[in-house]
N, C-alpha and C positions, 0 to 999 in steps of 0.2 A: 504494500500500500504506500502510498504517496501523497505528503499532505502538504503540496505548495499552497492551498488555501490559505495557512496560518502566515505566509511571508507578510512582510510589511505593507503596511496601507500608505499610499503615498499621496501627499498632499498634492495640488496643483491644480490651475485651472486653463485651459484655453482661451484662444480670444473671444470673445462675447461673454462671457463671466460663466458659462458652462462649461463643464470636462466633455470633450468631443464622445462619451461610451454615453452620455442621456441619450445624444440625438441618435445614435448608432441603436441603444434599446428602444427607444419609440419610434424606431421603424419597426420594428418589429412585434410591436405589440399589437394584440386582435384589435380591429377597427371596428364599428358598426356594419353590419352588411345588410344593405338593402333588397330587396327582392327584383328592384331593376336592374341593380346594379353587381350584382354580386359575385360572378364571375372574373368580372373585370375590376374588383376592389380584390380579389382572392389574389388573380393573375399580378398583382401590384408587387399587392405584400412577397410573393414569393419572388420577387423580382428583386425587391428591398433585402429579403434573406439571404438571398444569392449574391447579392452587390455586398452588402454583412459581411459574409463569411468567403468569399473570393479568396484571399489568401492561404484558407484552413482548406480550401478545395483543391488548389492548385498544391498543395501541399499532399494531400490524398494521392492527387494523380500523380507526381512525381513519388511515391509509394508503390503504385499501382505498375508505372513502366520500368521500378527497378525490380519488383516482383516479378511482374512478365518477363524479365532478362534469366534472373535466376531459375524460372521453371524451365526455358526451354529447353530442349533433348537435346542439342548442343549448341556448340560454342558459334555466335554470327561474325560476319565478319567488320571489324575495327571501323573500316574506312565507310563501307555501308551504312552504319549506325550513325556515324558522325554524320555521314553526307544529309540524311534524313532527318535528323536533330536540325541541323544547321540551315536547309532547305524551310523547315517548318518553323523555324525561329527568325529567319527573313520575311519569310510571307507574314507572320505574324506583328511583327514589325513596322512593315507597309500597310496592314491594317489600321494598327493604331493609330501611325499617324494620319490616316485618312479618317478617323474617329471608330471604325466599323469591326471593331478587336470584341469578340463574342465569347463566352465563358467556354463556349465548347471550343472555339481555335486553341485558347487558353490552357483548358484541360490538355489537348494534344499535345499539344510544345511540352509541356510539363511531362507527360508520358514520356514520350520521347528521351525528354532529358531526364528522367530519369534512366531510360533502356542505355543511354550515350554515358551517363555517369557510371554503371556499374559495371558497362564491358571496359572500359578506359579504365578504371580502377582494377580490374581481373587482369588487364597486362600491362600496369604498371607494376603491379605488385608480383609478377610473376619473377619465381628463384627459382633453384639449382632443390630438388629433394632425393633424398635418398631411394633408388629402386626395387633392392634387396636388401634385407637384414642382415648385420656384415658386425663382424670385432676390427673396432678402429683403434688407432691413437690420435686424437682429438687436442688442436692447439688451440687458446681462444680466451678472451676472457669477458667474466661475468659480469652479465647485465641485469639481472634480473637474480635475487634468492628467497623462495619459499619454504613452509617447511609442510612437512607430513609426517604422519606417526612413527615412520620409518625413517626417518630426518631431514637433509635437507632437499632439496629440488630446483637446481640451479640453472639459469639459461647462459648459454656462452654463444659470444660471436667468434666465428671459427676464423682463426687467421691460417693453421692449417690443417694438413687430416693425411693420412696413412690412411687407404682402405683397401679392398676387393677393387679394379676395376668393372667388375660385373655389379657390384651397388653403387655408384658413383657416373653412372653414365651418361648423366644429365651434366654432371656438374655437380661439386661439391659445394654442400648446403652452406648457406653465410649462416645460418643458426642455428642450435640445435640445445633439447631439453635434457639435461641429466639428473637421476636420483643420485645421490652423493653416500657411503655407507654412514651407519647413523652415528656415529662419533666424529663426524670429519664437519668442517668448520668453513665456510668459506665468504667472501666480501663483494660486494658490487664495486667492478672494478679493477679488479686482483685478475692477476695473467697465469691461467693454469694451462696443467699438460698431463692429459690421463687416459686411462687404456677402458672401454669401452664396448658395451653391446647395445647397437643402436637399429632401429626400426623406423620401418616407415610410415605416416602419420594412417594411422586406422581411422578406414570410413565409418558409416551406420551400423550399429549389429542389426539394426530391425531397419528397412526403407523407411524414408520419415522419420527417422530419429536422430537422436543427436549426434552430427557428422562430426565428428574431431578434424577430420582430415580439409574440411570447409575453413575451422576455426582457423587451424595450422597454420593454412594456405597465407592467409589474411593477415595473420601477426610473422609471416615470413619464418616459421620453424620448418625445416625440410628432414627433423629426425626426432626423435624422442629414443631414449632408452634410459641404462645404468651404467654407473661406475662399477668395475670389476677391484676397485681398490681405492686409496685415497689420493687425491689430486697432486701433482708434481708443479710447487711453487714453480712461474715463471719469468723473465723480463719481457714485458711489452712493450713497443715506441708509445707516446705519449696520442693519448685517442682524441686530442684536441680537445678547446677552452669547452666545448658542449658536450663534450664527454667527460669532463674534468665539473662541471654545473650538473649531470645527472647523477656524477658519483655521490657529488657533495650532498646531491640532496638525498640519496638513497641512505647517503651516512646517517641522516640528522633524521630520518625515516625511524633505520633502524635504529638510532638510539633513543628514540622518543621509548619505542616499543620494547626496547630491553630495559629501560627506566619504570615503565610500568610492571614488567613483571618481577623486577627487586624490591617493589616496593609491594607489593602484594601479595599474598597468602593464600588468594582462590584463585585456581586455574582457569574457572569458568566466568567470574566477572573478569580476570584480566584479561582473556580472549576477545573478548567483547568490547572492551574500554582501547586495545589497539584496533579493534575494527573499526570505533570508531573515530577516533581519533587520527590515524595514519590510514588509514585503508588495508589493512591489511589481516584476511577473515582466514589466513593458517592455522593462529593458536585459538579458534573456537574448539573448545569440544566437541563432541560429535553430539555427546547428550545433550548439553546447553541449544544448540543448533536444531535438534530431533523438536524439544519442547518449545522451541520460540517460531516454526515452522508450525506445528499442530496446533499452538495458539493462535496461529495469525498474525506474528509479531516476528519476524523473519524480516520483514521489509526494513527493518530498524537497522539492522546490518550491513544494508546499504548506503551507502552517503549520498542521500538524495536529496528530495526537496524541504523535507522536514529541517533537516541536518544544518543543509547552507541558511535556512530562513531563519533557525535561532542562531547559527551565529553570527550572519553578517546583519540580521536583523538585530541581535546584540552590540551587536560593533557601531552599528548605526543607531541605536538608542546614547551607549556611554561616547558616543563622541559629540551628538549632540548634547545630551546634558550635560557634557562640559564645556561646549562653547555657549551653551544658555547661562553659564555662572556669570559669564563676564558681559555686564550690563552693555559696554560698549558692542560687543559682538553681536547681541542676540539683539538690538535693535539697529546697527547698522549693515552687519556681513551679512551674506545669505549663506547663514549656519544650516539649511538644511542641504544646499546643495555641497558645503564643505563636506558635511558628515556624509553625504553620500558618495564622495569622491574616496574619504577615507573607508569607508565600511565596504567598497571595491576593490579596493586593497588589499582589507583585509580578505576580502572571500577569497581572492588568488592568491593569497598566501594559503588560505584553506586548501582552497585545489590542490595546489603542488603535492603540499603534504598529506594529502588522502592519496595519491593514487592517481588522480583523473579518469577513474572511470566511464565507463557512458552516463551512467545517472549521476554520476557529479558534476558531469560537462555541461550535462543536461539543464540540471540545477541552475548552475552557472553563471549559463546562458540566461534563462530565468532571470534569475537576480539581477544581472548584469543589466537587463532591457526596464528593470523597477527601477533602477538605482538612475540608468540614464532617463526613465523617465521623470527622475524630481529633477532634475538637471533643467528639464525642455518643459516643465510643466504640462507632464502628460501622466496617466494612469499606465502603468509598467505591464500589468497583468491582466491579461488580457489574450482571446482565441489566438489575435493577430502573433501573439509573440511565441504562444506554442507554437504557432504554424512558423515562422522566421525559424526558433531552435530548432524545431524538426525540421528543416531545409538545410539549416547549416550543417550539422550533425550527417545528414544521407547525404550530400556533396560530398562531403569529406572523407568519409566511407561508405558508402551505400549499403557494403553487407550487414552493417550494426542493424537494418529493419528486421532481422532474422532472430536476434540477440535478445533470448527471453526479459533480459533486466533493459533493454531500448523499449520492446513493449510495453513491460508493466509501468515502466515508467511514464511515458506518454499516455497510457491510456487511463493513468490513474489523474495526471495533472490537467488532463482534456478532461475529463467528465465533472471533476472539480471547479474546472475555473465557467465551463456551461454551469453547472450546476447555482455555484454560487451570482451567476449572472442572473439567472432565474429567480432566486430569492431576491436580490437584490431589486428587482423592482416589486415588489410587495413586503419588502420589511417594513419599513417603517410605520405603515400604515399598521400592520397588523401587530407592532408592539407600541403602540398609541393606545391601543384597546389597556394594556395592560400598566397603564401609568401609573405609577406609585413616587410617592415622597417618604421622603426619610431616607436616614442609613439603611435600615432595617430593609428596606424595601426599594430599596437601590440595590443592596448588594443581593436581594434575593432573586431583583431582574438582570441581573449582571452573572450571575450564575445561574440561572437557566439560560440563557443568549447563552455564554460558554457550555455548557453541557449539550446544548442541543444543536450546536457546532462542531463540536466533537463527534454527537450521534451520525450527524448530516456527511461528517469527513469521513467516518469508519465505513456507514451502508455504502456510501457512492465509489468510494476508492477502494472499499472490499469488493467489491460486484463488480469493478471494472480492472482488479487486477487477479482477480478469482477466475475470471473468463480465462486471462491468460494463461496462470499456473494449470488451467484443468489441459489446457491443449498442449502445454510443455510437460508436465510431470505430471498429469492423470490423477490430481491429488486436490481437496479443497479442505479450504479451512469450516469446519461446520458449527465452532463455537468462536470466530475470532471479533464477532462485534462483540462478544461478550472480554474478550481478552484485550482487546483496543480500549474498550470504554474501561476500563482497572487501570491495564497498563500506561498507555496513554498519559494521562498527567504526569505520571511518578518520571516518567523519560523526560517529556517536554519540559518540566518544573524544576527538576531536580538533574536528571540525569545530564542532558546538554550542556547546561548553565555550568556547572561544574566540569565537564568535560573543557567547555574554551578556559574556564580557569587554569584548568590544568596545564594544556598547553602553555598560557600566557607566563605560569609560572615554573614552567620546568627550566630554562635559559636561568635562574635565579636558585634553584637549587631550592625549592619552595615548593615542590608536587607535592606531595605527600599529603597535605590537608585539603586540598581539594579533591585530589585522588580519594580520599577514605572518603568521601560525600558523594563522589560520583559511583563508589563500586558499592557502597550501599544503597543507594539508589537500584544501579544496576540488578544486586540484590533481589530486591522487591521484585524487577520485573522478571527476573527468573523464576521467582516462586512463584507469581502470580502466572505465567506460561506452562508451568507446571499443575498447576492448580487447575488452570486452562484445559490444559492435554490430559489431563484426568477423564475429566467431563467428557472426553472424547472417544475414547475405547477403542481406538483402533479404527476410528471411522473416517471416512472421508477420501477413500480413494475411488476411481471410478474410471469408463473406459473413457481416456482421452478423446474430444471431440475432434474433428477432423478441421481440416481450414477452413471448407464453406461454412460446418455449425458455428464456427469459432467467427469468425465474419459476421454472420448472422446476427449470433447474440452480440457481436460489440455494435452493430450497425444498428440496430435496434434498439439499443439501451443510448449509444448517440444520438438517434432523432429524438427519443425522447427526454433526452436532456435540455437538448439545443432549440428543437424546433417551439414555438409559440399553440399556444390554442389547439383549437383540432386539427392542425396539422400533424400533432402528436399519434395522429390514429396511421399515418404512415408507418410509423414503428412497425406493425402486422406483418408490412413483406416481410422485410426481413428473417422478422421470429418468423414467421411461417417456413422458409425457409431453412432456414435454422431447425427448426421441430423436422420437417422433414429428413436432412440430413443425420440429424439424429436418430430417427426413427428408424432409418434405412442402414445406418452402421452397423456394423458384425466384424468384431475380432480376428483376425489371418483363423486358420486350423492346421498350420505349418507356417514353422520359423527355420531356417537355417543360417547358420552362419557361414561369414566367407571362406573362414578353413577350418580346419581341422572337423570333428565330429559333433558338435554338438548339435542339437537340433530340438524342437520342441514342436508336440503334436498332441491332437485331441485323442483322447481313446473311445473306445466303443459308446462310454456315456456322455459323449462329449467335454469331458474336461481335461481341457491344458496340460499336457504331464512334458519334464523337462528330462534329458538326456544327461545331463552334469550333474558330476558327485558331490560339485561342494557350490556354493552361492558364487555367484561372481557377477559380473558387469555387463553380459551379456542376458543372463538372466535373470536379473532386476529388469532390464530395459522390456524383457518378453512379457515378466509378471504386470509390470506397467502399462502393457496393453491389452492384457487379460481386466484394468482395473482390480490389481491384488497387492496388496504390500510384498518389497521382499522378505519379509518374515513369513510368507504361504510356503515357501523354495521347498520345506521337509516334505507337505503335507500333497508338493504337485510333482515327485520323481515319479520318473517313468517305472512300472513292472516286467518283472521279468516277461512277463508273456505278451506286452507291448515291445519290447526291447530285446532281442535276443543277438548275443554277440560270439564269433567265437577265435579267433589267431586271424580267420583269414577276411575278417568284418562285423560289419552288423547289417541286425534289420527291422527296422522300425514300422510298426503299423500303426497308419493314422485312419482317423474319419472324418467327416463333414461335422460342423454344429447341428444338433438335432433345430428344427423350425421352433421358433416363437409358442409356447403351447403343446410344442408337439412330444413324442417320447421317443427316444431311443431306439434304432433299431441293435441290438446285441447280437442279432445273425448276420447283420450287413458284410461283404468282404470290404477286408482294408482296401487303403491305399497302400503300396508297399514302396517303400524308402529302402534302397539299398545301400551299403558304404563298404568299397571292397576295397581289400586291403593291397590283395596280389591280382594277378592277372591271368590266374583261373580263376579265383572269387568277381572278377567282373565278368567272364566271359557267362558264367552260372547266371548271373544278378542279371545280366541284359534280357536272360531271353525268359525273366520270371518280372521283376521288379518293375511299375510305373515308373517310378524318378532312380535315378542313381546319382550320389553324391562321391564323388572323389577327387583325390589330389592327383589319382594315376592320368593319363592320356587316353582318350576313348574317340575311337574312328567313326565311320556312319553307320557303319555295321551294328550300329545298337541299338534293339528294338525297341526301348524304351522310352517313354514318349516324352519326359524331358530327362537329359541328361548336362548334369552341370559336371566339368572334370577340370584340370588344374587351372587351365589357359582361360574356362568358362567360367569360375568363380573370380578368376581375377579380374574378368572382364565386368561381371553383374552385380561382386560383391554379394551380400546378402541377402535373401529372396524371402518373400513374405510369400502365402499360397494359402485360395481360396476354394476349400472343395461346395462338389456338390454331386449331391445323385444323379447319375445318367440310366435312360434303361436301353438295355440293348435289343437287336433284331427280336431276339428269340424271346425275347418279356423278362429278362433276369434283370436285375439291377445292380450298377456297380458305381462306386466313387469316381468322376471324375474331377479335372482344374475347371473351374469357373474363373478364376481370374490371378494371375501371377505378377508377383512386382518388385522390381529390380533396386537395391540401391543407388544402383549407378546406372549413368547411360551410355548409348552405345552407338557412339565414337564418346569417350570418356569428355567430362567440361574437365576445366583445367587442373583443379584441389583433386582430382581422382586419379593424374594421369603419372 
């Protein structure tokens, strides 16, 4: 969840003594409709919505053309894209200034530019990856160190490399990830030299799922593996004055973070207190993480809008009320715009030292467009300015639209600041009703306005980043209004506020007392996400919605935010939509992966059983789309009599989902999955088995109706498979594919190749 709602209110007025967002809401607010007239007062208004929200559209559709870039089965060509971008943004151009520039030319160009931004950015960014899995010795130094349970996890840029010429035949990667053993120590910046087993970036286990090899691509990693031992100090030439400014600041990173945990005694609040503080979510526990996730309070982990709005919304309080001390100042300088040139400042100092991640940028940007609004005398916050971030942001990388925290984020900060546009033209009037005097009665309408601001921030930013989470991790939070409305203050009141303290006083040698205020705080909100995840029992996973549902319901809950009057009954397509796609979803009944053996299939009563002896990452990601926690892994292994294996293979029987209502056939024959080992166990397997899975090499001579084998799995990667009953000539019935789907495509896009 995401609560840029709380950032600063900022003063200012336009020329004619009103803020330009009245005349922008009173276009849009319902008119009288005549019965002469009423079509052509409706035709207006939507005319006024459209001219309204113009920037938040053209913002959609530059979304929309860098989506259509990344769905297609492959790669277009550079100069084609561009020529059509640049053809469409002339004519577009020659419109305007002819006056005749129409929302739809508009949308187009936008499309466009976005299809032209994400193929330019796919071969800008294109490096040298590893082709085969190979033992190197790896020259290079660290740019990047995390840690894991296992210790630490270092990024190195390769100055050079010993390898196989058979994994190297692209071109030796400029970067690559290594696990470090867990006693071994290392620095951003520091010049090592170590002996290695390194891999190539792994696609999807499941189509549609989380592609590492996409992420890879994009942050320029061309390897991942281990160290076979501990790092060999070594001399670097000097990586220049911006190399010498990233080290410095990874220094003062880490030592922020190793400050906090000398000083601290829980593992679990100081995870938390460096995540928030530096950005950096390694030393969370798993438990702390597991309970603030099933609460609903995960989003706090992020540095997002919340984050930047108390602090630089703090920064911009204490700077003005110190320049209001000074009688001179506060009646001659324009101390609001001082303070907000300083509390800009200060955010970018925040930035650095969080990280920058996307929702910090995000943020950022945000605040940035508040802050220079008290500058210009203008209202900061506003659709227009999510729509400017969200442009900046996908120019700069396009692929971040993919990027579950790029989502939650914008879609929490969109429904909030429609949201709160909505209220804002009927507040006032409707807490008029409610007028009281006195303290007593001041402060009791001062706290319901704050509680019921809180209620308004948790429903809208939980529903619109719930949407998200259900289409990326298949998971919802089922008690987190309840976990937001506890949690919530104790973070915003206590936890942040002590957080900048801390910061301000660590250079002074002075943490320590705001620290003990901020990790009890933190405290509080653990137990209370605990108390939270109680309530919970295990609930709240379910089968990931697909993109159209997922579309749907955000498109839906957007009109409804945004749109005025009964325009709101537009919402239906969409959800209708939406209900449909959902309605119509059904689970794969076959999972494979791209090598080796494991596999996951329905059995005769239709449920999910998994081929792997022990839990891993591959079958988490399956349970995920069965809608199961990976804690089901014991209760869904395959039996023997699904599963029969023996020196020279296996062979796995699968079935279709039994129908909606319907039952089980337990006589049906399988579908029969082969995996041979040798090359009589294939030659056997062909002329018996539907699919054969192997690493061996298989000619056409095999009568099997798909056959995936070494050269075929590297080419599709991992295959999702949809059975269904066929009947045959003779009236018998047997499991056929209804529908099959590849991770990859074929001729490979580039993160696959």
């Amino acid at each position: 969840m995401d609560v840029d709602a709380l950032a600063v209110i900022v003063p200012g007025q336009s020329s004619g003594g009103h803020p330009p967002w009245r005349r922008w809401i009173a276009a849009a607010l319902p008119e009288p409709v005549h019965p002469s007239t009423g079509s052509s007062q409706t035709r207006r208004r939507l005319d006024r919505l459209l001219e309204l929200h113009r920037l938040l559209l053209v913002a959609l559709g530059f979304s929309a053309g860098i989506w259509g870039y990344f769905s297609l089965p492959e790669e277009p060509n550079l100069i084609i894209v561009l020529s059509l971008f640049s053809i469409s943004l002339v004519a577009a151009l020659n419109r305007w200034h002819g006056g005749r520039l129409g929302l739809g030319t508009l949308l187009v160009v936008a499309a466009l530019g976005g299809a032209a931004s994400g193929t330019l950015r796919t071969a800008l960014v294109d490096a040298p990856r590893l082709t085969e899995e190979a033992t190197v010795t790896v020259t290079g130094r660290v740019s990047a160190v995390g840690w894991t349970d296992r210790g630490q996890r270092i990024v190195l840029e390769v100055t050079a490399m010993q390898a196989p010429a058979y994994a190297v035949r692209n071109g030796i990667p400029n970067r690559v990830r290594l696990s470090l053993p867990k006693d071994t120590r290392s620095a951003v910046g520091e010049g090592l030299r170590v002996r290695a087993r390194l891999f190539p970036p792994s696609g999807p286990v499941r189509p549609g799922g989380y592609d590492f090899a996409f992420s890879a691509y994009f942050q320029g990693l061309g390897a991942t593996g281990f160290a076979y031992g501990a790092p060999e100090p070594v001399e670097l030439s000097s990586s220049g004055w911006t190399g010498e400014v990233w080290t410095g600041l990874q220094a003062v990173r880490g030592g922020i973070a190793q400050r906090i945990l000398g000083l601290s005694e829980d593992p679990d609040t100081a995870g938390v207190a460096i995540a928030l503080l530096v950005g950096n979510r390694d030393r969370i526990t798993q438990e702390a993480e597991d309970s603030l996730r099933e609460a609903g309070l995960a989003h706090i982990l992020a540095i997002s809008g919340l984050h930047m709005a108390l602090f630089a919304g703090g920064a911009y309080s204490v700077f003005l009320f110190a320049l209001a001390l000074s009688q001179t100042a506060a009646l001659t300088w324009p101390i609001h715009r001082i303070a907000a040139v300083a509390a800009l400042i200060a955010a970018t100092g925040y930035l650095a030292l969080s990280g920058a991640s996307v929702a910090t940028q995000r943020s950022y940007l945000m605040i940035a467009l508040v802050f220079l609004g008290i500058l210009v005398g203008r209202r900061g916050l506003t659709l227009r300015s999510v729509a400017l971030a969200a442009l900046a942001l996908l120019i700069l990388g396009p692929e971040r639209l993919f990027h579950p925290g790029f989502q939650m984020s914008f879609a929490a900060v969109f429904c909030l600041v429609a949201a709160y546009d909505q209220l804002r033209q009927w507040q006032p009037g409707y807490l008029r009703r409610f007028h009281t005097s006195g303290f007593l009665g001041r402060a009791t309408r001062t706290t319901c306005v704050w509680t019921g601001g809180l209620f308004i921030t948790a429903v809208v930013a939980g529903l619109a980043t719930g949407i998200v989470g259900a289409h990326h991790f298949g998971r919802i939070a089922p008690y987190g209004l309840v976990g937001n409305m506890l949690g919530m203050p104790v973070f915003s009141l206590l936890v942040m506020p002590m957080g900048v303290l801390t910061l301000l006083a660590v250079p002074f040698g002075l943490a320590a007392y705001p620290l003990a205020l901020m990790e009890a705080g933190l405290w509080l909100v653990l137990e209370i996400s605990r108390f939270t995840a109680g309530l919970d029992a295990g609930e709240g996973y379910l089968v990931p919605p697909g993109t159209w549902a997922t579309l749907g319901l955000f498109a839906g809950l957007g009109v409804l935010l945004l749109l005025p009057g009964r325009f709101k009954l537009a919402a239906m397509l969409p959800l209708l939509v939406a209900a449909g796609a959902l309605g119509t979803a059904r689970p794969p009944d076959i999972q494979v992966s791209d090598r080796g053996m494991a596999v996951a299939a329905r059995d005769a009563a239709g449920v999910l059983r998994l081929s792997q002896r022990r839990s891993g990452f591959a079958s988490d990601m399956w349970l995920q789309a069965e809608g199961l926690a990976p804690s089901a892994f014991s209760s869904r292994k395959m039996t023997q009599d699904q599963r029969r294996c023996d020196p020279s293979g296996c062979v796995v029987r699968a079935y279709p989902r039994p129908a909606a209502g319907g039952r089980p056939d337990l006589q049906a024959r399988p579908f029969l999955i082969a995996f041979p080992r040798t090359a009589a166990a294939l030659a056997h397997d062909c002329r018996r088995a539907d699919m054969i899975v192997t690493d061996l090499t298989v000619g056409d001579w095999c009568s099997a109706s798909i056959v995936l084998d070494a050269a075929g799995r590297a080419r599709s990667g991992s295959v999702s498979i949809w059975l269904q009953i066929a009947e045959n000539a003779d009236g018998t019935e047997m499991p056929s594919v209804r529908s099959l789907r590849r991770a990859k495509s074929d001729p490979p896009r580039p993160w696959h190749r």
